[in-house]
VEXDREN-241089 format. One record per residue (C-alpha): residue number from 1; x negated, y negated, z negated. Coordinates in nm, 3 decimals, always signed. Layout:
@banu NUM; u X; v Y; w Z
...
END
This chain:
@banu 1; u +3.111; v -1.393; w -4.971
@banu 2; u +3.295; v -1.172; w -4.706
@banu 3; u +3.368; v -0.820; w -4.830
@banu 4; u +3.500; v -0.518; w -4.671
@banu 5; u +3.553; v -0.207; w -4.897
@banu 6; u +3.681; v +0.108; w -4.682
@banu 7; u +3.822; v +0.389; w -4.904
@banu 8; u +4.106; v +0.654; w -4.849
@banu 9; u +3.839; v +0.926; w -4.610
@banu 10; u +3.804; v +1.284; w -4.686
@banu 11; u +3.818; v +1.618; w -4.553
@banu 12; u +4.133; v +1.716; w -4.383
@banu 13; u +4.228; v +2.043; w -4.212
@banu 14; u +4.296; v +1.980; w -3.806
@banu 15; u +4.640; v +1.865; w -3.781
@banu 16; u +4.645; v +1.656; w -4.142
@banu 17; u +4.712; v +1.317; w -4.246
@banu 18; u +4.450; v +1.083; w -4.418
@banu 19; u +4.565; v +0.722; w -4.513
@banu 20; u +4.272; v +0.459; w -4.512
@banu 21; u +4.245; v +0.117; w -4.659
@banu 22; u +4.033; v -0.142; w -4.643
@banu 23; u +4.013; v -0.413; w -4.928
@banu 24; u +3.935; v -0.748; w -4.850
@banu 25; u +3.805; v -1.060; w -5.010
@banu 26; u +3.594; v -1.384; w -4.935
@banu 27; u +3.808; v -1.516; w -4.671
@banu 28; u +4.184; v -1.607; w -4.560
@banu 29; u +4.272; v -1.251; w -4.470
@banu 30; u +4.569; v -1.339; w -4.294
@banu 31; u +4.399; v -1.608; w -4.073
@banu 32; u +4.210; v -1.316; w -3.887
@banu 33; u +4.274; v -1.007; w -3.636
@banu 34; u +4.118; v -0.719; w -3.830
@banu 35; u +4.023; v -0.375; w -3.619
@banu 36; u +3.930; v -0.045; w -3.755
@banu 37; u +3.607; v +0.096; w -3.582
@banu 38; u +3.473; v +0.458; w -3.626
@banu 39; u +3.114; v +0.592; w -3.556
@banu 40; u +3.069; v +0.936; w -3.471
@banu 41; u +2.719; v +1.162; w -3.563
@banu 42; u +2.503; v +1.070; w -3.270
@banu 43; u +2.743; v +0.831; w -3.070
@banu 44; u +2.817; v +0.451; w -3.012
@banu 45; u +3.079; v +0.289; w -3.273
@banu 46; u +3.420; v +0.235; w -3.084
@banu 47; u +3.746; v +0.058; w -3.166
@banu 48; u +4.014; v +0.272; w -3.260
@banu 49; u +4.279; v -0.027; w -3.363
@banu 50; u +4.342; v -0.353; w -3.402
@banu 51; u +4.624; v -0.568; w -3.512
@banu 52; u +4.711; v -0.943; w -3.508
@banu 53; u +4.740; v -1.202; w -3.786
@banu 54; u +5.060; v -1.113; w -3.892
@banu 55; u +5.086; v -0.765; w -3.770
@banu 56; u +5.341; v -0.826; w -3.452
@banu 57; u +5.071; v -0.712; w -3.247
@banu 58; u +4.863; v -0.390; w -3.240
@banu 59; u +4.661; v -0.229; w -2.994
@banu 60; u +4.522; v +0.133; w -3.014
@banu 61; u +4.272; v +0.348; w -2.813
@banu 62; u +4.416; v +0.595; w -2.599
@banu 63; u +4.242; v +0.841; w -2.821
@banu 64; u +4.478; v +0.783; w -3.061
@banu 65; u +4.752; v +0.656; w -2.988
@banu 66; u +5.085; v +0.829; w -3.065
@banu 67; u +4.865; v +0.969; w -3.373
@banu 68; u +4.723; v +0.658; w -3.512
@banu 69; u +4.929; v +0.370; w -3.700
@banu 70; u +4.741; v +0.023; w -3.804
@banu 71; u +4.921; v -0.219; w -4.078
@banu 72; u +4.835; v -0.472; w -4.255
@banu 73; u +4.965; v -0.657; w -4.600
@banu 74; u +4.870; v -1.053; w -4.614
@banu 75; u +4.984; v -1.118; w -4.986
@banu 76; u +4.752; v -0.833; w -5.058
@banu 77; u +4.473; v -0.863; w -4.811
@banu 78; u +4.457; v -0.514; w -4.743
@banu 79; u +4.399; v -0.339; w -4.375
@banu 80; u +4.546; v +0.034; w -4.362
@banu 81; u +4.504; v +0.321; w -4.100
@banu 82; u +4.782; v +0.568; w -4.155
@banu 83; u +4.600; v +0.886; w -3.943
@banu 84; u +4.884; v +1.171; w -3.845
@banu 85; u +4.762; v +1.509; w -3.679
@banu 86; u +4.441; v +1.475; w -3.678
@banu 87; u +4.200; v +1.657; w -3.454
@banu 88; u +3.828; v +1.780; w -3.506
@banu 89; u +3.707; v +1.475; w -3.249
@banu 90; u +3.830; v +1.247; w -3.527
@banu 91; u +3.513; v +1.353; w -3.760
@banu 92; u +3.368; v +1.013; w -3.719
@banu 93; u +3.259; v +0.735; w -4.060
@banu 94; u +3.545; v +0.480; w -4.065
@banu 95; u +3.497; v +0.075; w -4.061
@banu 96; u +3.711; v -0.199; w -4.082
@banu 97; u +3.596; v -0.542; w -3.954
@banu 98; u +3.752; v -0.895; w -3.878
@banu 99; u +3.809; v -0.925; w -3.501
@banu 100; u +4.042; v -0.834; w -3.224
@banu 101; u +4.074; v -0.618; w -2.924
@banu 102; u +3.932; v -0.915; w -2.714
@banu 103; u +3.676; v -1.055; w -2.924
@banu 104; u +3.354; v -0.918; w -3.062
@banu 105; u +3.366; v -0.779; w -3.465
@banu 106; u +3.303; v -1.075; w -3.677
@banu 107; u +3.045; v -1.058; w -3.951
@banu 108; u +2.891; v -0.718; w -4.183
@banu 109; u +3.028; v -0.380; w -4.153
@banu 110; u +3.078; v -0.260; w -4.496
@banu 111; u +2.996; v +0.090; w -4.598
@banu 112; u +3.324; v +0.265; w -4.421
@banu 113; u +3.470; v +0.555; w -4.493
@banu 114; u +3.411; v +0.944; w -4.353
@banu 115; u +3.657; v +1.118; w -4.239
@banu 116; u +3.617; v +1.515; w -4.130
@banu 117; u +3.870; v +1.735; w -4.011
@banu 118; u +3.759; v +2.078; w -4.022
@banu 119; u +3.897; v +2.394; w -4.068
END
């Protein structure tokens, strides 16, 4: 069974740092593009970053990019989002999913993880 356990959120003061991972199990982790999606109160989920099977590869929204870092570690099938000067539009609940930039997410969102920077 696929599962998908975000952790790492919180509540971070505008310009902070939050680090979130994203635990993995019930399939060949490193056989799949994973993405981190976020869903803001009252608005559509979006993809914030993706990264390819091995990690060569990463693609980021132009929300944040320059902000935003994406990594992942095969022998450990963990995703991470390393999140650098954050802003109050980054408030949003935090998902990571199997999938790419190019191709729809693949299977159930887990719980994710919410993140809200506020002063």
């Amino acid at each position: 069974q696929v599962q998908l356990v975000e952790s790492g959120g919180g509540l971070v003061q505008p310009g902070g740092s939050l680090r979130l991972s994203c635990a993995t199990s019930g399939f060949t982790f490193s056989s799949y593009e994973m993405s981190w999606y976020r869903q803001a109160l009252g608005k559509e989920r979006e993809l914030v970053a993706s990264i390819s099977t091995r990690g060569g590869i990463l693609s980021y929204a132009d929300s944040v990019k320059g902000r935003f870092t994406i990594s992942r570690d095969n022998t450990k099938g963990t995703l991470s989002l390393q999140m650098n000067s954050l802003k109050p539009e980054d408030t949003a609940v935090y998902y990571c999913i199997r999938g790419g930039p190019y191709s729809p997410p693949s299977g159930s969102w887990g719980q994710g993880t919410q993140v809200t920077v506020s002063s």
